[in-house]
C-alpha positions in Angstrom: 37.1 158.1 102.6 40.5 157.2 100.8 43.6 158.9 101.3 44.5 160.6 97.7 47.2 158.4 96.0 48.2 158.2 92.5 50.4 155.8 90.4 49.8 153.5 92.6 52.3 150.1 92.5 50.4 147.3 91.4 52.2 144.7 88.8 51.9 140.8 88.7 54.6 138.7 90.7 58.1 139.3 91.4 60.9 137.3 93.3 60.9 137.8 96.7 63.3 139.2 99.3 65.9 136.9 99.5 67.1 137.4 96.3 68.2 140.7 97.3 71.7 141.8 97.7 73.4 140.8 100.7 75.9 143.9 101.5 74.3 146.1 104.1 75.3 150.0 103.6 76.0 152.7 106.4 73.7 155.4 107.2 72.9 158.5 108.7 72.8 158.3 112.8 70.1 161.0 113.3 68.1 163.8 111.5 70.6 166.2 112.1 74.0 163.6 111.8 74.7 163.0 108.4 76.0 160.0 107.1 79.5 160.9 107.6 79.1 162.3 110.8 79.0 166.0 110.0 76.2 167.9 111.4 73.6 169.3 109.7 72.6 172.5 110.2 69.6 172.5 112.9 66.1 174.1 113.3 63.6 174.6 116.0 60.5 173.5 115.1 58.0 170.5 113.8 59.6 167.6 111.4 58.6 168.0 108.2 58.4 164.5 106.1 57.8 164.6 101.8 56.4 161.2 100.4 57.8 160.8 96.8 55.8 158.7 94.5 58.7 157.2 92.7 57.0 156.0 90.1 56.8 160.0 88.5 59.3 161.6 91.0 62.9 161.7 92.1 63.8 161.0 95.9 66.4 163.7 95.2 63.8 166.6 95.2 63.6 166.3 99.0 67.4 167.4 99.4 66.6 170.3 97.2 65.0 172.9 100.0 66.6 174.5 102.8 65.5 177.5 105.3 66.6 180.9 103.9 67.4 181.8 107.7 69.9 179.1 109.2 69.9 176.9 105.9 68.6 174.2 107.8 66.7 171.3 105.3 63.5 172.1 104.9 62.1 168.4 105.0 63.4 165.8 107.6 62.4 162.1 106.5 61.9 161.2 102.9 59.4 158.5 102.0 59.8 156.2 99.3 56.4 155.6 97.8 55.4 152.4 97.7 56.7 149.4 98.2 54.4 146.5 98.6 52.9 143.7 100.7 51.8 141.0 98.1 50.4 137.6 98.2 52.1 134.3 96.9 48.6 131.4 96.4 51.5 128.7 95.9 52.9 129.1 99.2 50.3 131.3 100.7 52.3 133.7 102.3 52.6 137.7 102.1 56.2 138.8 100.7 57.8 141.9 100.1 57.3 143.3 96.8 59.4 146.2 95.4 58.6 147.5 92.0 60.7 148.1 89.5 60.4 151.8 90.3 61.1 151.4 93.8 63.8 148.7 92.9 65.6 151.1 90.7 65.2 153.6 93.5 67.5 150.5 96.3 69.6 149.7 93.8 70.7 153.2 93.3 71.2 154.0 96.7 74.6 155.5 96.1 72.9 158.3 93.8 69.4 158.3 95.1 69.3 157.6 99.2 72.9 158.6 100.3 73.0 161.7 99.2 70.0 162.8 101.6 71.5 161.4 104.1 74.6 162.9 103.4 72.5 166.1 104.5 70.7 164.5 107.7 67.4 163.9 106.0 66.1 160.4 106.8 65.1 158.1 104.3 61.9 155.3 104.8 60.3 153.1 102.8 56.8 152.9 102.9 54.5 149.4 102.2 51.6 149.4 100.8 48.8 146.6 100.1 48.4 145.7 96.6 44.6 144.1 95.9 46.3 140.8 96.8 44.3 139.9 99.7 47.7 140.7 101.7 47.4 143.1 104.2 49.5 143.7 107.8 46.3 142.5 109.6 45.5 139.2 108.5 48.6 137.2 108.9 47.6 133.7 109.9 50.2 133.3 112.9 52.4 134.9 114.6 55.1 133.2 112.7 53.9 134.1 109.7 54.3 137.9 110.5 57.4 137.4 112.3 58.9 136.3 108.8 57.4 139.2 106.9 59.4 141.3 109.4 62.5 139.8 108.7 61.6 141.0 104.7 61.2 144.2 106.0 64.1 144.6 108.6 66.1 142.9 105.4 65.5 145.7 103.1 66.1 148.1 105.4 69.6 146.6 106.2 70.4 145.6 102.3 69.9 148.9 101.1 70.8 151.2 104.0 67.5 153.0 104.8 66.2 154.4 107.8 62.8 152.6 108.9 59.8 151.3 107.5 56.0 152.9 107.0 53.2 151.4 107.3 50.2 152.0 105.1 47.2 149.6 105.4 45.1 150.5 101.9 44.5 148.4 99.1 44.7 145.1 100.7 41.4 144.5 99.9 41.4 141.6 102.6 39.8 138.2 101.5 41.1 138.3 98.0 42.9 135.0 96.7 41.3 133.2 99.7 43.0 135.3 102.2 41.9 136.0 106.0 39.7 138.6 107.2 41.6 141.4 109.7 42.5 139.9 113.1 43.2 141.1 116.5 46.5 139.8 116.3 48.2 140.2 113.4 49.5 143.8 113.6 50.8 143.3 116.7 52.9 140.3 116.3 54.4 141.8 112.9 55.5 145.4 114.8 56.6 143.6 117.6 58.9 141.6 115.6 60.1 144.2 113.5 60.6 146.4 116.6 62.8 143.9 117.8 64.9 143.1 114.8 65.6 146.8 114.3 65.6 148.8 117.9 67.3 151.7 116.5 65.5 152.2 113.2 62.1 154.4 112.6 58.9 152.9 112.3 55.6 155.4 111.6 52.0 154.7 111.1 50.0 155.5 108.2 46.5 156.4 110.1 44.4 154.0 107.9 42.9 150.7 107.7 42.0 148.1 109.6 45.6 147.8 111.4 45.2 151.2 112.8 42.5 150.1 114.6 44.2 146.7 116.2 47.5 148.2 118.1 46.7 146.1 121.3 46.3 142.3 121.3 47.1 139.6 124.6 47.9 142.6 126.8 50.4 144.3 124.5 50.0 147.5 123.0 52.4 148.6 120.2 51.7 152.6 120.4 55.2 153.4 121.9 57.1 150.9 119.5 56.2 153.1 116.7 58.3 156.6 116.2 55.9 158.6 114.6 52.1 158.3 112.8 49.9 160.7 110.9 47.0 161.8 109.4 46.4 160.2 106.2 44.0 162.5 105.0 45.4 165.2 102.6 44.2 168.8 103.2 42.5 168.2 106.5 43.3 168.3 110.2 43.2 165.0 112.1 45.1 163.6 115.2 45.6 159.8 114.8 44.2 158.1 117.2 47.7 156.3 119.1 49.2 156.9 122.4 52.5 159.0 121.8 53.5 162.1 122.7 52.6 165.2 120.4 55.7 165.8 119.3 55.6 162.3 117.2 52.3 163.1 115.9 51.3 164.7 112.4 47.4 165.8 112.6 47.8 167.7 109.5 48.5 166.2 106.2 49.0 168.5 102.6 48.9 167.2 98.9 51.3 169.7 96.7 49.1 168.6 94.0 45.8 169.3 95.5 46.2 171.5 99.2 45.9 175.1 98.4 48.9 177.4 100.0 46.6 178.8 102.1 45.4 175.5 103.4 49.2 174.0 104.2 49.9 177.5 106.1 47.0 177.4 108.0 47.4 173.7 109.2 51.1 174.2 109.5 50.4 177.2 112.1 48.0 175.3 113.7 50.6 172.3 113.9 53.0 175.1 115.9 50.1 176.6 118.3 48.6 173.4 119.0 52.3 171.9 119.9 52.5 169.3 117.7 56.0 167.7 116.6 55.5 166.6 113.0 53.9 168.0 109.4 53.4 165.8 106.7 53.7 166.3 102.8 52.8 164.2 100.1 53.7 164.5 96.4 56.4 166.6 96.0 57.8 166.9 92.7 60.7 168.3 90.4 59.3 171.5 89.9 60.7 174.7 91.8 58.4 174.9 94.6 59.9 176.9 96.9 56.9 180.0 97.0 54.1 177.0 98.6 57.1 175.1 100.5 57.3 179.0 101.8 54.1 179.3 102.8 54.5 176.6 105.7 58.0 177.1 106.6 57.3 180.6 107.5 54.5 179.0 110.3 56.4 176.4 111.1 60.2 178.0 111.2 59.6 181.8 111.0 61.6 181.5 107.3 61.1 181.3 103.8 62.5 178.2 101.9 65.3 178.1 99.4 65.3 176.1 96.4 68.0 174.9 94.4 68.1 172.5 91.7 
């Protein structure tokens, strides 16, 4: 079973990370600290995270909700969706893709990513395999995942975002001679990212073969990641990594596809079952403040407010 995606970001080659600008820019300190330093108003309950397919969909729809009681955002991390791990056959080695809807997405910070974190919502940018062969489990050393770390804990420095997502579909491992999944791989590449960037998030996509490889030479990377989830839209399913239920998302909603009655339901069982985080995918410019309502009121005790 496949996690429903659409528009998914697949082009030919590109140039890779190092050509991208080299001025790093400040951002938010923590979900409820916004990028100036103001506080954001607070809420008791579950994170909330919204993926935005920025190929159809503005990252500024996110900023858009807040909790009619307290006025507290509805959504905590915004996702950009998707940037990608691709696959160089001259050099043979994965780089950093970013296409040119997620590029105009960086290069807009200013207008597109500060403003969210002008209101304490954390931005991420998820990477995503591209039918390359290149995946986050094949790497052929641990040098060569160590560098495709530094891509990663680049972008997040260039372009002043908050952490990186990891989603392990569409690699479709073995393409342009590439490596089978190993044991290794994942681990080496979280391990070096963890370390270039101590402070910054880092969640788990629950899919694919790198979900399944979190432990290699006696280290397990469970407790370097901040937060992983269920990557299975309209269903309930606890990934299967060691943290702590209040970094965990079993349940997973599609605005396009999960009924109301489904998101309320999982996002009350989120609350009775004491889980930490709730996880939305496709949200899009439309006023959907009635569905975001139907979970906020399980997971907050309030509707949701939307303004445009």
């Amino acid at each position: 079973m496949r996690a429903a995606r659409r528009n998914r970001a697949r082009t030919a080659r590109a140039t890779v990370l190092a050509l991208l600008a080299a001025v790093a820019l400040v951002v938010g300190a923590t979900a409820t600290t916004s990028a100036a330093g103001a506080p954001a108003a607070k809420k008791r309950g579950p994170i909330s995270v919204a993926y935005i397919e920025v190929n159809s969909d503005s990252m500024l729809n996110v900023g858009k909700y807040r909790l009619a009681n307290g006025g507290g955002n509805v959504f905590d991390i915004a996702v950009v969706f998707a940037a990608n791990i691709n696959y160089d056959t001259a050099t043979k080695s994965a780089y950093l893709y970013l296409n040119p809807n997620v590029q105009r997405v960086l290069d807009n910070a200013a207008t597109q990513i500060r403003p969210l974190q002008a209101k304490g919502i954390k931005v991420m940018l998820s990477v995503l395999g591209n039918h390359q062969g290149a995946g986050f489990a094949n790497f052929p050393s641990g040098a060569a995942a160590s560098a495709f770390a530094r891509q990663l804990s680049d972008a997040v420095s260039t372009y002043g975002l908050d952490g990186i997502d990891f989603d392990d579909e569409y690699a479709e491992y073995g393409n342009n001679g590439t490596g089978q999944p190993n044991d290794s791989s994942f681990v080496h590449l979280v391990s070096a990212l963890r370390d270039a960037m101590p402070n910054k998030l880092i969640s788990l996509y629950n899919i694919g073969p790198s979900s399944t490889r979190l432990s290699y030479g006696g280290v397990d990377i469970s407790s370097k990641f901040n937060y992983a989830w269920n990557p299975y839209y309209g269903t309930w399913g606890v990934p299967g990594i060691a943290l702590p239920k209040a970094n965990l998302s079993p349940a997973a909603v599609d605005f396009g596809s999960t009924s109301s009655s489904t998101a309320a339901g999982l996002a009350r069982r989120t609350v009775s079952e004491g889980y930490g985080v709730y996880l939305t995918y496709n949200l899009d410019g439309s006023d959907r403040h009635t569905y975001v309502s139907a979970f906020t009121r399980q997971l907050y005790g309030t509707d949701a407010v939307y303004t445009p």
